[in-house]
N, C-alpha and C positions, 0 to 999 in steps of 0.2 A: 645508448642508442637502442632503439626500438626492434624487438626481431620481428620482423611480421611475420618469416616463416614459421617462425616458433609458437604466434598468437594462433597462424592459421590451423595449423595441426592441434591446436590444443583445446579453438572453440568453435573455429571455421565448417568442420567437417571434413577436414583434406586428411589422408594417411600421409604415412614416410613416403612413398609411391608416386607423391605427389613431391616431395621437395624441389626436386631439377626445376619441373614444370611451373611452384611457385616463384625461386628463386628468379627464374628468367624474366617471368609475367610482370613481377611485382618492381622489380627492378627498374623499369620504362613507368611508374606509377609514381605520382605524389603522393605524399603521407595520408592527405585525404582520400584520394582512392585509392590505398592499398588497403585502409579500413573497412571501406564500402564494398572492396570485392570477399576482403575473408571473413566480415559478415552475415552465418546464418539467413537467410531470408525470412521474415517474418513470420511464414507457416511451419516452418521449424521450429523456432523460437516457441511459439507459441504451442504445437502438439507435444512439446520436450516440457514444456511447463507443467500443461494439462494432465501429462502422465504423469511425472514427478509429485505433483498435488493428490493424485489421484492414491498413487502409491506408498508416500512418504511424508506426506500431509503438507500444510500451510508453508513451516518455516524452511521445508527442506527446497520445497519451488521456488520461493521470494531470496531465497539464498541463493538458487545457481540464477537467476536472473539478475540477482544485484553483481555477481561475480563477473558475469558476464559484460552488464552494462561497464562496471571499472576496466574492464580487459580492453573493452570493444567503445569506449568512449561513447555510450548509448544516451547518457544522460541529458536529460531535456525539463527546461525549466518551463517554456510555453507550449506542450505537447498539441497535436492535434491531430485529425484522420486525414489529414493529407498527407502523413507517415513518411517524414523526413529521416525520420529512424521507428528502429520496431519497436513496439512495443506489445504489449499484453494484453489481447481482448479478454471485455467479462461482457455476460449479460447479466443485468440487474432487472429485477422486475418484467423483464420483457425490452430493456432498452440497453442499446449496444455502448458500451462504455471502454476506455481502455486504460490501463496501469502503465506506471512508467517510474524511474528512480530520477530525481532530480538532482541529488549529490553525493559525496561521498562521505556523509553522516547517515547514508540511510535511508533520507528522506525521500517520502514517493509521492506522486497524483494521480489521482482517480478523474478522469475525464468524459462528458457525454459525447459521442457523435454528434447528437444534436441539443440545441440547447436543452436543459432539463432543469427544475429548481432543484438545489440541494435541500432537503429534507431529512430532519431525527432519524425517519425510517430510512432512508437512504444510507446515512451515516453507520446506523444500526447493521444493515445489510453486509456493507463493507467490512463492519466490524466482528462480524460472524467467520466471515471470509477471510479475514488477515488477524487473527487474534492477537496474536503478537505485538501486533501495531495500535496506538491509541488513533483513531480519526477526527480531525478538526474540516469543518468547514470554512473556506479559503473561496471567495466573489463564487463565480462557476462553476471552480471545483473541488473537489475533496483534495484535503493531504492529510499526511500518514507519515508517522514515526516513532522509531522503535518504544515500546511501551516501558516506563518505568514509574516507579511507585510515590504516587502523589504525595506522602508524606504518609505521619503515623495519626490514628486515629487518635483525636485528644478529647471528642466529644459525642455518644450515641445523641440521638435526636428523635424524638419520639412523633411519631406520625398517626393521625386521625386512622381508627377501627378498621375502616374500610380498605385501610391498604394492610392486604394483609400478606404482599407475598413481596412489599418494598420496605428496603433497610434503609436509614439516614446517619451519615456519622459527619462532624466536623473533622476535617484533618488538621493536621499542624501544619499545613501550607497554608492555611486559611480557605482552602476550596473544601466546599458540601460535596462527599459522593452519594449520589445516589445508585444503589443496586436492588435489581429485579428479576424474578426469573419472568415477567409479565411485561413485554415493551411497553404496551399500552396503561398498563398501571405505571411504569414509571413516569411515563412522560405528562402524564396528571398529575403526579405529585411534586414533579418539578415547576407546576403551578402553584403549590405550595409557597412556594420564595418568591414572588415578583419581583423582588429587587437584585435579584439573579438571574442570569442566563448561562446557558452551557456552553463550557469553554472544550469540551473534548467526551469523546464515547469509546468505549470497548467494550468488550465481550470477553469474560474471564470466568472457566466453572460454571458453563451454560447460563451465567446471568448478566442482562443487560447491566451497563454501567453507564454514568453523565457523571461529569463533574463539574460541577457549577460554579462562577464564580462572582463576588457581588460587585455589581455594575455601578 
């Protein structure tokens, strides 16, 4: 059985000072609102991120967020800003977006306010910002989950002069990485392949990443 007292004091914000007064409250409450009251409010949520990131970098925020979301049953698979639950403002570019965990593998989404085209640079963006995480494009919005290693490299691939600051290797999954420390040189030479398209982006050792795979 579920302690909500015990959830509340743990992510709620309530101290022991609070138990009596939970116990009583929560008591006269259905399981869904006794979640919805010892729920953080979103500007909490959110300034606890902000500093966390600020402080302790990417994986230690997206961690107490994910922890939370499993604690506090946050997870949302069609997120949206009419904030049925909190989630995590970004601004990207200038346009208000928001993070949210979808399940308990990890998986997250990146959402516009307002409609926005998902774009490389976009993906890129995100991918700066959550390194950790590889980014695919998903209809409207981004998702995101945890990064792991395409395979081993079974083949270098040698690229025209002109790119001189983009690597090409075949992997043994059979997807082409491409990595740049230049976004825009990468995403030219991911012209390179037409019979290719990218299947996922990150950002690892300050270089853009795509992995491509053939179509």
């Amino acid at each position: 059985m579920t302690d909500y007292v015990d959830l509340a004091l743990t992510y709620g914000g309530f101290t022991s000072l609070d138990k009596v007064y939970l116990t009583r409250v929560l008591a006269e409450m259905t399981e869904s609102e006794r979640l919805t009251f010892i729920t953080p409010p979103p500007s909490v949520i959110n300034a606890y991120f902000a500093e966390t990131y600020q402080k302790q970098g990417s994986e230690a925020a997206t961690a107490y967020f994910f922890e939370l979301s499993q604690a506090l049953q946050l997870f949302q698979t069609a997120p949206s800003f009419a904030e049925v639950k909190p989630f995590v403002r970004l601004n990207l570019s200038g346009q208000s977006y928001g993070f949210c965990f979808a399940n308990e593998q990890e998986q997250a989404l990146v959402f516009a306010e307002e409609p926005q085209p998902v774009t490389a640079e976009l993906c890129f963006n995100i991918a700066q910002l959550f390194p950790q995480y590889e980014i695919r494009s998903q209809g409207d919005r981004v998702s995101l989950r945890p990064l792991t290693v395409a395979g081993d490299i079974a083949e270098q691939i040698d690229l025209p002069g002109e790119f001189l600051l983009t690597t090409a290797e075949r992997l043994t999954s059979g997807l082409l990485k491409l990595s740049s420390f230049n976004q825009e040189e990468l995403l030219e030479a991911a012209q390179l392949f037409p019979n290719a398209q990218v299947e996922a982006y990150a950002y690892q050792q300050r270089q853009f990443i795509a992995y491509l795979k053939n179509s």
